[in-house]
C-alpha positions, 0 to 999 in steps of 0.5 A: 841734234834736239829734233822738236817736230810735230808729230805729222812731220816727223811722219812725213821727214822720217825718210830724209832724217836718215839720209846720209846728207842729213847725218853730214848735216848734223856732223857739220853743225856738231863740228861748228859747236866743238869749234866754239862757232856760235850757231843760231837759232838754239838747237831747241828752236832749229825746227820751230817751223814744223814744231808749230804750225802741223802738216795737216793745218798748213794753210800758207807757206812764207818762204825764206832764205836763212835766219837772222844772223844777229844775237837773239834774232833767230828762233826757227821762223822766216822772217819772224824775231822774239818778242822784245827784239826790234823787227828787222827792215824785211818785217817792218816791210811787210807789216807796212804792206799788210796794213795798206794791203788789208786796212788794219793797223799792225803794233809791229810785235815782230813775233810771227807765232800766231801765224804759225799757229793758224796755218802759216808755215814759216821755212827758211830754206836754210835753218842754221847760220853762224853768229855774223855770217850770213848764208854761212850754212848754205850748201850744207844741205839744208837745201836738200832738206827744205825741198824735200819739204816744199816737195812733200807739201806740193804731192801730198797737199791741196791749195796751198799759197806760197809766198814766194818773195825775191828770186831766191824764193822764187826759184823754188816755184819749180818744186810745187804743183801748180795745178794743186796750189797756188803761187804768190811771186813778188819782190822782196822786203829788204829795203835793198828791193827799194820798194817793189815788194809794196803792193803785191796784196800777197794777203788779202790774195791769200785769204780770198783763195783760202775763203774761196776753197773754204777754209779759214782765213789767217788773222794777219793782225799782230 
């Protein structure tokens, strides 16, 4: 596998690429390909994530639960499509409670890659799926890596705000330090939360707490 990974996290994951979970993760996906499964996102986009956004500018954590499903959809950012392809429900959402949240008017450019590159690390908590079949790859130990990577975040970093939305997300407050960081819980996006996601504030809360520790707000404005 094409491993494209900013050199801080390469450094901070070099133990969990060699582990044997890892080494079966990697067969399994080499067997999905010999097998003719269409996998996405491309294998150059896999960890776009670590790729764009390094350990040592990491602001925010957007946490989400595998990628998009459809053709053309995933390339390696929760939540985020390519330009040009329609945003999916979950991004609609959450541009609509950016716009009631911070005042400002979003385009609904569905990609998310200048949050990336200010500090916005968007995980999914799986980063493969075969083509129409989603969490097809759960349980093959993405899992196990991507903890490894909240955990790492919550040892070796300081005031970090994870977004934490739906309970799958959720469950993973347990991973992170909440006397170092801080954690931001609500609903998800999905229309299937019918709405509950509306009014959490997730992004002004998280600008007053990077402002307030000195750091730079994130420009959530597409």
């Amino acid at each position: 596998m094409e491993v494209k990974i900013e050199q801080s996290w390469k450094n901070a994951l070099a133990g969990e690429f060699e582990k044997p979970y890892f080494a079966s993760l990697v067969r399994f996906l080499r067997e999905e390909k010999a097998a003719g499964k269409k996998i996405y996102p491309p294998g150059s986009q896999i960890f776009n994530a670590f790729a764009l956004t390094p350990l040592h500018n990491l602001k925010v954590v957007i946490l989400g639960q595998d990628p998009y499903h459809g053709p053309g959809q995933a390339h390696g950012l929760s939540f985020s499509v390519p330009a040009g392809v329609p945003a999916p429900p979950s991004l609609k959402n959450i541009f609509k409670e950016i716009e009631a949240d911070l005042g400002v008017r979003m385009s609904g450019y569905p990609n998310l890659e200048k949050w990336a590159m200010q500090g916005v690390l968007l995980l999914n908590a799986v980063l493969t799926v075969r083509s129409g079949e989603a969490a097809s790859h759960s349980r093959i130990g993405w899992e196990e890596f991507t903890d490894a990577v909240i955990r790492h975040i919550s040892e070796n970093c300081e005031g970090v705000v994870f977004m934490l939305w739906g309970n799958f997300a959720r469950s993973k407050s347990v991973l992170i330090d909440r006397s170092r960081h801080h954690v931001l819980e609500a609903a998800h996006p999905s229309p299937l939360a019918r709405g509950a996601f509306f009014g959490c504030r997730h992004f002004s809360q998280a600008n007053s707490l990077l402002s307030a520790a000195g750091k730079t707000p994130i420009d959530w404005q597409l």
